[in-house]
MARKOLDO-400720 format. One record per residue (C-alpha): residue in three letters; x, z, y. Coordinates in steps of 0.25 Angstrom, whole numbers, plus 5000, padded with zeros to 4 digits. Last residue first. Example, Ala and Ser with C-alpha at 12.3 -4.5 7.8 and 13.67 -1.06 7.14 Angstrom:
<sites>
ser505550294996 ala504950314982 
</sites>
This chain:
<sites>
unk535754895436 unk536854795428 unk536154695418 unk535954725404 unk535254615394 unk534054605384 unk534754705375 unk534054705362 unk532954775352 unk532554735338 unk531354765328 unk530354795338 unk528954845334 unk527954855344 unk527854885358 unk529454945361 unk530055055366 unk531555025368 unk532655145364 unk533755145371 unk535155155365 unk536555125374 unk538055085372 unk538955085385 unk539954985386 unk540854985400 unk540955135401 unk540955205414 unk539555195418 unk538255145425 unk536955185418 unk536355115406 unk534755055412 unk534155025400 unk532854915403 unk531754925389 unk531154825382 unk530054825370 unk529254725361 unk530054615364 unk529654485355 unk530754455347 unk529854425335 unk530154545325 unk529854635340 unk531054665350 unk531654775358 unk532254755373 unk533154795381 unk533654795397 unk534754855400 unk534954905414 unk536554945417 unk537355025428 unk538654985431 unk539955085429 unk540755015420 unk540354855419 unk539454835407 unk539354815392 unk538154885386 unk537954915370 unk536554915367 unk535755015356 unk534254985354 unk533255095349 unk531755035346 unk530555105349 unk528955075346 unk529055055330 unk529955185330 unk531555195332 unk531955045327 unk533455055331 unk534254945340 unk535654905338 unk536954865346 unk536354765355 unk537154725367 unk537254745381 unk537854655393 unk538154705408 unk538654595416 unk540154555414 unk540954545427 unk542354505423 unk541754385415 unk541554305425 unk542754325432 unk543654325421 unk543354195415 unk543254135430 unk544854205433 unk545054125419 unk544553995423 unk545254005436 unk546654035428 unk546453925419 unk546053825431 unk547453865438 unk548253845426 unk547753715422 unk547953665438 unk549353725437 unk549853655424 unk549153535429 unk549953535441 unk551253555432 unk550953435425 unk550753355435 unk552153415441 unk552853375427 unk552053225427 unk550953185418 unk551253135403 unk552553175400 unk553553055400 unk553552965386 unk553653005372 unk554852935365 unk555552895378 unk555453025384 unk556053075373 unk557152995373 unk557653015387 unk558052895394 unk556952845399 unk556652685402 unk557652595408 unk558252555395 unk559552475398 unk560552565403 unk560252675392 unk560352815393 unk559652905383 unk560152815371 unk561752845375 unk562552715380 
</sites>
């Protein structure tokens, strides 16, 4: 008699399966989960996308410039969908963050997806910094 077949033992008669037992869940459980696993990789990914596909305009600070005690120079760099008009608002701050200017910057619609702009903010007192307070489509 060979060791894989044996009149006697009713158990399996491949070694390996001996050793270390069936699979732990059936082929067609297996697959099922295969497919489920699949299908909830490809919904998170089409979510991913979709909220991120429509991005609102964002700016951010590149520098600002003291021109006089009552002016400060600030230059943003804009991301936004081509062709979609823009209105910034901006602001310039004192040594205590308190805002002692603020001004809205409306960038026209174009073709180029980052556009880089310089406004200069009036202020009531001395600023030592200036910002981008957000951007939203006009």
């Amino acid at each position: 008699m060979s060791p894989r077949t044996s009149s006697t033992d009713s158990g399996p008669t491949d070694p390996m399966l001996a050793r270390y037992g069936g699979p732990l869940v059936p082929r067609r459980t297996a697959r099922v989960l295969y497919v489920v696993g699949a299908i909830v990789f490809l919904a998170v990914l089409v979510f991913v996308g979709l909220r991120f596909a429509d991005q609102p305009a964002s700016a951010k600070t590149v520098g600002y410039d003291h021109v006089d005690d009552n002016t400060i120079s600030l230059t943003f760099q804009l991301t936004r969908q081509p062709d979609e008009a823009v209105t910034c608002t901006v602001q310039a701050l004192n040594k205590g963050r308190a805002q002692v200017g603020f001004r809205e910057v409306d960038v026209p619609a174009g073709s180029q997806r980052q556009v880089v702009r310089t406004v200069d903010i009036d202020t009531q007192g001395e600023a030592v910094s200036a910002e981008v307070v957000g951007c939203d489509a006009a």
